[in-house]
KENUMI-512419 format. One line per field, with one value per residue: residue number from 1; x, y, z of N, C-alpha, C in turn. Coordinates in steps of 0.02 Angstrom, whole numbers, padded with zeros to 5 digits, always signed. Example, Ala and Ser with C-alpha at 12.3 -4.5 7.8 and 13.67 -1.06 7.14 Angstrom:
BEGIN
resi: 1,2 $
n_X: +00660,+00642 $
n_Y: -00284,-00112 $
n_Z: +00390,+00354 $
ca_X: +00615,+00684 $
ca_Y: -00225,-00053 $
ca_Z: +00390,+00357 $
c_X: +00660,+00645 $
c_Y: -00165,+00002 $
c_Z: +00390,+00394 $
// end
This chain:
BEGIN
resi: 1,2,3,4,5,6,7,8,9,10,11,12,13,14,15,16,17,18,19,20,21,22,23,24,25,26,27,28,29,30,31,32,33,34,35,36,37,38,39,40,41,42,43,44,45,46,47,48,49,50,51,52,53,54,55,56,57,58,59,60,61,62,63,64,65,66,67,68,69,70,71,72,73,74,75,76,77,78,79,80,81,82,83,84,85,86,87,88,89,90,91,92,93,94,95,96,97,98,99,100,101,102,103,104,105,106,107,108,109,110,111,112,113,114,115,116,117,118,119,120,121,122,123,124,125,126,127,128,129,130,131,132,133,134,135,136,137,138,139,140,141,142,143,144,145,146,147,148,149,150,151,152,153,154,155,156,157,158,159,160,161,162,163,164,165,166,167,168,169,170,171,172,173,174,175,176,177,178,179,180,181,182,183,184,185,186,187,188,189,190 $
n_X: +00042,+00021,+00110,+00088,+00199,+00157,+00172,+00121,+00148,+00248,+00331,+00359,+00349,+00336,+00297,+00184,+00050,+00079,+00144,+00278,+00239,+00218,+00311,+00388,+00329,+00323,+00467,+00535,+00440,+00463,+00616,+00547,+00490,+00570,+00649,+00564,+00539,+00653,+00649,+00512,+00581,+00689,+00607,+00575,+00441,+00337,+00360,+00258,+00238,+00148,+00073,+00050,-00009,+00025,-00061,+00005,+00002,+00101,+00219,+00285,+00331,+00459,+00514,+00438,+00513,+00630,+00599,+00569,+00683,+00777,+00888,+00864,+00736,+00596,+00594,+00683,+00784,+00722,+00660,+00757,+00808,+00713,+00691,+00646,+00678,+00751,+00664,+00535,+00389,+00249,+00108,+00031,-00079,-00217,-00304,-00351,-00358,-00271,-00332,-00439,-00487,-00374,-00230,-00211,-00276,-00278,-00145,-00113,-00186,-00145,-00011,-00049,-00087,-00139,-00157,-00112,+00002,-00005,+00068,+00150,+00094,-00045,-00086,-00228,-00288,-00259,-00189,-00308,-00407,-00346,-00313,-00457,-00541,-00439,-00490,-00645,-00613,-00596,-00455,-00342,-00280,-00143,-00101,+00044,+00046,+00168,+00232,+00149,+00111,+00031,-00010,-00001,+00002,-00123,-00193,-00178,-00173,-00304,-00360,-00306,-00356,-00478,-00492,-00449,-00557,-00689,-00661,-00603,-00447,-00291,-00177,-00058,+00124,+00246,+00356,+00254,+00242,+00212,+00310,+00244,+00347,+00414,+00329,+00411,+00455,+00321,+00262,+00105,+00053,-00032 $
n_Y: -00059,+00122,+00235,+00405,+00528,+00646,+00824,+00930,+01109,+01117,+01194,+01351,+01505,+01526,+01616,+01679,+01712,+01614,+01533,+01489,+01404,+01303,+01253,+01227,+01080,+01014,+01020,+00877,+00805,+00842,+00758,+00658,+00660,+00690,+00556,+00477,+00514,+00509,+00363,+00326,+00409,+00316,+00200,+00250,+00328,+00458,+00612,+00726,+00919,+01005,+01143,+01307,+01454,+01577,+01658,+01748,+01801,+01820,+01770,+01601,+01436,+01418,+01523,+01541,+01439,+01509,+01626,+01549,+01521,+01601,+01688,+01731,+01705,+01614,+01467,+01440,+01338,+01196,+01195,+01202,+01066,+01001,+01029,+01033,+00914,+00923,+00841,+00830,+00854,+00998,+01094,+01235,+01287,+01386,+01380,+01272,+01135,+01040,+01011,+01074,+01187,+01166,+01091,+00946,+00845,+00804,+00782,+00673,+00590,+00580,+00532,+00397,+00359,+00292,+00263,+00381,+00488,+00569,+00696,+00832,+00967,+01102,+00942,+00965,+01046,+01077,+00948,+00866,+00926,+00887,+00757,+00695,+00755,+00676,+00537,+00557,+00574,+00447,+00406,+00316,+00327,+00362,+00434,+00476,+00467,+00501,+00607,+00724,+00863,+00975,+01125,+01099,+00926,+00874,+00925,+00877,+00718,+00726,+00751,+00650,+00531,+00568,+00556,+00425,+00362,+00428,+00390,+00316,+00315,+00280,+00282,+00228,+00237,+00311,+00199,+00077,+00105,+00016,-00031,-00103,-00225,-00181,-00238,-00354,-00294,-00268,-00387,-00410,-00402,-00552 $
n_Z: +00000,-00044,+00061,+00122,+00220,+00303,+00334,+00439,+00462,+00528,+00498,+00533,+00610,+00760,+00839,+00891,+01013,+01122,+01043,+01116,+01191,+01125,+01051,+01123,+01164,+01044,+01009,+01049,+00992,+00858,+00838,+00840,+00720,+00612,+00623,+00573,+00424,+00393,+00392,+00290,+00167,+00139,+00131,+00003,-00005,-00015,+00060,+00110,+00135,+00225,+00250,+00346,+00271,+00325,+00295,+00187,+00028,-00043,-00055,-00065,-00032,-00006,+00024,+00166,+00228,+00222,+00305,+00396,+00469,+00483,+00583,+00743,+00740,+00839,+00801,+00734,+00748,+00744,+00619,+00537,+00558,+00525,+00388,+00236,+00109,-00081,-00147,-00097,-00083,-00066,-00004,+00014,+00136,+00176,+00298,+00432,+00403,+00317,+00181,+00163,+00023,-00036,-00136,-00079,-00077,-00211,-00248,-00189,-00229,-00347,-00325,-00302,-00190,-00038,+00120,+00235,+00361,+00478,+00535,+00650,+00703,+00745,+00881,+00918,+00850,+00693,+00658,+00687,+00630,+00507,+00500,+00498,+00394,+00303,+00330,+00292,+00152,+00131,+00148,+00230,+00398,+00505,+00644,+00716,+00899,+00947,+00871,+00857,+00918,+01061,+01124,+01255,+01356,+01379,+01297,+01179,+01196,+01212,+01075,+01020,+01083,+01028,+00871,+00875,+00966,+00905,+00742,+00710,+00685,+00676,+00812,+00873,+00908,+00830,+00803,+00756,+00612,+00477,+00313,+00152,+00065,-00084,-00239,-00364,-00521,-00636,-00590,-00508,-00332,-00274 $
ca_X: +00000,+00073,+00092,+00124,+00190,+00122,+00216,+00098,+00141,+00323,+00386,+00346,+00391,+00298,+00318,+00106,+00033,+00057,+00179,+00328,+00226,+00180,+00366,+00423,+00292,+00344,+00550,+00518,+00398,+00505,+00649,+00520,+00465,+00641,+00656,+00491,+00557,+00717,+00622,+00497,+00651,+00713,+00599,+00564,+00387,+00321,+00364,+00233,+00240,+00074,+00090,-00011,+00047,+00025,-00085,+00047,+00000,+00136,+00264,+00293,+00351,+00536,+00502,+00432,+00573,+00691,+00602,+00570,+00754,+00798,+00917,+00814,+00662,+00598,+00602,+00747,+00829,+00672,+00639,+00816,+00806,+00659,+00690,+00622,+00741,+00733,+00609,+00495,+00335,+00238,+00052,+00007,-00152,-00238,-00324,-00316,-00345,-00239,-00369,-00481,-00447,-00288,-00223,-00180,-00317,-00261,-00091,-00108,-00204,-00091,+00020,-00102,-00085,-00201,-00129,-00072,+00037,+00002,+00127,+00161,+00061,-00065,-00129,-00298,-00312,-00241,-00180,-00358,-00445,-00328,-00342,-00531,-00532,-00405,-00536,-00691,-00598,-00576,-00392,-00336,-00233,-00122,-00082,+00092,+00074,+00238,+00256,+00117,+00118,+00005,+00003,-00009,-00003,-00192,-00242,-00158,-00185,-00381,-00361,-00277,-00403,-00550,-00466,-00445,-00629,-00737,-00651,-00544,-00389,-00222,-00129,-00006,+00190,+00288,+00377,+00214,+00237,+00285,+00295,+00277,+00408,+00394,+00321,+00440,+00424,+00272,+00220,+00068,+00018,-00103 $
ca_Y: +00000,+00176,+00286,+00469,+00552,+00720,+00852,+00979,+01154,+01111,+01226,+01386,+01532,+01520,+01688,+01708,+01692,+01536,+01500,+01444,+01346,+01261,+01256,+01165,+01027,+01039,+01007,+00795,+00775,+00861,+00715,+00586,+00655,+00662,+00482,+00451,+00552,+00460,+00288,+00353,+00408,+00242,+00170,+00280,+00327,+00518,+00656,+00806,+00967,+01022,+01195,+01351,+01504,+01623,+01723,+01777,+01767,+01859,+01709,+01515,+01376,+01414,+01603,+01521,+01392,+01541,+01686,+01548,+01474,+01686,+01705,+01768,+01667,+01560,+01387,+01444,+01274,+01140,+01215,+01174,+01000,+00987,+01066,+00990,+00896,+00935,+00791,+00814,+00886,+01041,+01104,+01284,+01283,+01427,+01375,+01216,+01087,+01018,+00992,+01122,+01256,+01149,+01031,+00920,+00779,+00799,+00772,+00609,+00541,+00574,+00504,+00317,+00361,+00266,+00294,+00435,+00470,+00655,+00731,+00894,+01024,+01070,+00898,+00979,+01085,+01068,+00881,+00841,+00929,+00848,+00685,+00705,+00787,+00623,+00502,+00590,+00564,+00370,+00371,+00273,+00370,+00350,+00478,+00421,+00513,+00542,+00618,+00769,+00900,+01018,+01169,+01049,+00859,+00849,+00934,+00845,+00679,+00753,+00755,+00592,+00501,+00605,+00546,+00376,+00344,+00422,+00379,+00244,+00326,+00236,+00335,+00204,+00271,+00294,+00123,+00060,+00124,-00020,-00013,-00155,-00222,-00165,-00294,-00358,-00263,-00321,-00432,-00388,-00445,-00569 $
ca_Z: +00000,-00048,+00127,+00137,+00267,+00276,+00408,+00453,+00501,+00563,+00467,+00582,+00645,+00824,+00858,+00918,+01089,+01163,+01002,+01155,+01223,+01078,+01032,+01187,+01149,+00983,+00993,+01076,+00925,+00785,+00818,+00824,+00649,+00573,+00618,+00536,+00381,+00366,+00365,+00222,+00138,+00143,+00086,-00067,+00011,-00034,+00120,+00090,+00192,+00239,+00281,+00330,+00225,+00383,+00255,+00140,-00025,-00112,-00023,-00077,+00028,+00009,+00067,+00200,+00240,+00233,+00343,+00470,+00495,+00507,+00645,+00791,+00745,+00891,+00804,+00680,+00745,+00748,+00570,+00525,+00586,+00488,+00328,+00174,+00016,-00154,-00169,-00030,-00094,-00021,-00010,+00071,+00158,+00190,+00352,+00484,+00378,+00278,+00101,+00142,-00029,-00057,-00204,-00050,-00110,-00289,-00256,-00153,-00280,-00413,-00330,-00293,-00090,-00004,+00159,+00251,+00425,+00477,+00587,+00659,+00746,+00844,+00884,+00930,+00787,+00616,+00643,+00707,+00556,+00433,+00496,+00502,+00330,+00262,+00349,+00263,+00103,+00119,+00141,+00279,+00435,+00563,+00688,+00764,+00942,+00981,+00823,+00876,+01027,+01055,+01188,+01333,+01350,+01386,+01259,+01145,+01225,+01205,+01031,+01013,+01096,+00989,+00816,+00867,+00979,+00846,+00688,+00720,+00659,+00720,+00837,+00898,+00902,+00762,+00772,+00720,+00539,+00437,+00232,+00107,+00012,-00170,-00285,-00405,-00585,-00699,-00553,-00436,-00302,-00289 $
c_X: +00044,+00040,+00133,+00147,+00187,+00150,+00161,+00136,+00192,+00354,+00359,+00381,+00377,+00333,+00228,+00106,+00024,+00114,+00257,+00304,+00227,+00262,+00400,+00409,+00316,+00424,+00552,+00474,+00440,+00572,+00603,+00503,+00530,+00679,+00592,+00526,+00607,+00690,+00577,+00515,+00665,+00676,+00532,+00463,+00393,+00337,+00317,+00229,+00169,+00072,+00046,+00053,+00046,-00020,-00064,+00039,+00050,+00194,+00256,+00329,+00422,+00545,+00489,+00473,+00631,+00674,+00602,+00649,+00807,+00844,+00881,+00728,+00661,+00601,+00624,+00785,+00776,+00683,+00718,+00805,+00756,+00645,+00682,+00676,+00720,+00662,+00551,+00433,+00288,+00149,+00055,-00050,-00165,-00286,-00320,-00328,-00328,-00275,-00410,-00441,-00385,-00273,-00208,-00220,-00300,-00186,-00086,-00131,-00173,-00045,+00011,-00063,-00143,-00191,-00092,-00057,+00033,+00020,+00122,+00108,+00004,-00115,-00218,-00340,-00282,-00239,-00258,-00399,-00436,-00335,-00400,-00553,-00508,-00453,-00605,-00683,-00577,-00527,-00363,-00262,-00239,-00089,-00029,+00073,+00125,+00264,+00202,+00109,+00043,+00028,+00025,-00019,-00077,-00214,-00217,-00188,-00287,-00393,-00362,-00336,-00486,-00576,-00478,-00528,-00674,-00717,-00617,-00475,-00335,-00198,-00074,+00076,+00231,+00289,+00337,+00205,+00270,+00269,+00302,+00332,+00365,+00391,+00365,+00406,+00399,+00247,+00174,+00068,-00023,-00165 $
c_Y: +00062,+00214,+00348,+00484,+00641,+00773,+00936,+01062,+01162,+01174,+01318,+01449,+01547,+01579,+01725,+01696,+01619,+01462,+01456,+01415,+01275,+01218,+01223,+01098,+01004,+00986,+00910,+00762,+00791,+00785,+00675,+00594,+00655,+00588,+00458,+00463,+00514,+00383,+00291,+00364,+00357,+00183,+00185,+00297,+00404,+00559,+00725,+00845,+01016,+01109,+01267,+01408,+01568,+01687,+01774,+01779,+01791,+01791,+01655,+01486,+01404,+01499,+01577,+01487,+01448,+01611,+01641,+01517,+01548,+01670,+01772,+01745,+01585,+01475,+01370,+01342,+01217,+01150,+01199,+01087,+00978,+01019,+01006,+00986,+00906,+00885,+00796,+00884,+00949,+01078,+01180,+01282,+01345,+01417,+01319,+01149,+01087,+00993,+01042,+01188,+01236,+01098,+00957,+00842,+00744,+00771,+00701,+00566,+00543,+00540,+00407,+00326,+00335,+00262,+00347,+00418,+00535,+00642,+00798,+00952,+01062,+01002,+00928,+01032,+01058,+01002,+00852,+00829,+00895,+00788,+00672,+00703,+00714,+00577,+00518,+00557,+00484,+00349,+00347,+00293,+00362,+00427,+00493,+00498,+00538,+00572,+00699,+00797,+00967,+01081,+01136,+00989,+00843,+00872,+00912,+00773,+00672,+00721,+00712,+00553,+00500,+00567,+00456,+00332,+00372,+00409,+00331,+00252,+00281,+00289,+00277,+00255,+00241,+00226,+00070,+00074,+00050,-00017,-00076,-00161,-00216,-00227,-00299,-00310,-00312,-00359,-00391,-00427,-00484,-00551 $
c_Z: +00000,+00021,+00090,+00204,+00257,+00372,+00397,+00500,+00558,+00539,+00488,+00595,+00722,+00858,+00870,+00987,+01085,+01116,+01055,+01176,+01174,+01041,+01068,+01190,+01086,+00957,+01012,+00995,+00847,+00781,+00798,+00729,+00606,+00581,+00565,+00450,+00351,+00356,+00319,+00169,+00096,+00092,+00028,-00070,+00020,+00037,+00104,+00157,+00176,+00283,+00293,+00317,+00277,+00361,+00198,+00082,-00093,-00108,-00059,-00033,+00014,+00039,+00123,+00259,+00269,+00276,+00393,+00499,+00495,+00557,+00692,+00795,+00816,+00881,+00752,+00686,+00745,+00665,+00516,+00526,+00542,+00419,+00291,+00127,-00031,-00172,-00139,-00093,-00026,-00036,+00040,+00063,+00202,+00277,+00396,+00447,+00314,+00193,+00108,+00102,-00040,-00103,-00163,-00105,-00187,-00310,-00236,-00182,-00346,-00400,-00316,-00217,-00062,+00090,+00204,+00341,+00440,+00540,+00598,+00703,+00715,+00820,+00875,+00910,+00713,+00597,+00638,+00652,+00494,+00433,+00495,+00426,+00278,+00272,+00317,+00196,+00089,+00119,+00232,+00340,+00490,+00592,+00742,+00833,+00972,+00910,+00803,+00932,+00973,+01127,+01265,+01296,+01357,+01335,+01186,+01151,+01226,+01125,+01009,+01017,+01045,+00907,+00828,+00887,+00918,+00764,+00672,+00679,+00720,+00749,+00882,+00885,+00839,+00730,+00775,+00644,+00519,+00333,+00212,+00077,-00052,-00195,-00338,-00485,-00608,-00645,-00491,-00399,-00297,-00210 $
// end
């Protein structure tokens, strides 16, 4: 089955009210997602960056990339750590979820994604909506929790619970991801 993993809203400059908090929660979940990232990687499985455009519309994702990793920006170094590769695909989203007004849907099916892994921030907003939003749309999503923070552990942990009791999304930890092996060429599966 093809997985995405889809990194919401890492890419930051948490410079609002409540943005350090969110940023402290934040830095524990950003490794877990650069481990996630590097095993995706690996094995040759899509990385999209799910991102809100802060309202900008004169900007693109690499404007983005490069006012928030500024020197003097509060999560210059997460945002580092988490910078996107030439390959890594990118969506700006105008508000908390991740397909609402966005090519996100269009892209995932272009690329035959039938799976997704949303990551990144806030559990109990944007992640919530998008995994909600991906679930709506019939594609099939996991929620690694150590791989989402929100302001606080409860209200994260809120969220978590919300995603998984009414929709039956997966939220086990990361090293629950596992990927098929690629079918030989010309041969399917049966």
């Amino acid at each position: 089955m093809r997985q995405c993993l889809l990194i919401v809203d890492m890419i930051n400059r948490f410079d609002f009210p409540g943005g350090e908090a969110l940023l402290r929660a934040a830095r524990p979940a950003a490794v877990r997602i650069a481990a996630l990232r590097r095993r995706f990687r690996a094995a040759r499985m899509p990385v999209v960056y799910v991102n809100d455009n802060f309202l900008d519309w004169k900007g693109g994702f690499a404007d983005l990339v490069a006012d928030c990793v500024r020197e003097g920006m509060p999560g210059a170094d997460l945002v580092r750590q988490l910078a996107p590769a030439d390959a890594d695909r990118f969506v700006l989203k105008p508000r908390h979820s991740g397909f609402l007004d966005s090519p996100l849907e269009m892209l995932l099916r272009q690329m035959r994604v039938r799976r997704v892994v949303v990551s990144g921030i806030a559990a109990d907003a944007c992640i919530l909506v998008t995994a909600h939003d991906a679930h709506m749309r019939k594609f099939e999503v996991h929620v690694p929790r150590d791989c989402v923070a929100a302001p606080t552990v409860l209200r994260r942990d809120r969220a978590l619970a919300l995603m998984r009791d009414a929709f039956g999304i997966d939220v086990r930890a990361s090293r629950s991801v596992r990927f098929e092996p690629a079918s030989p060429r010309g041969k399917r599966k049966a």
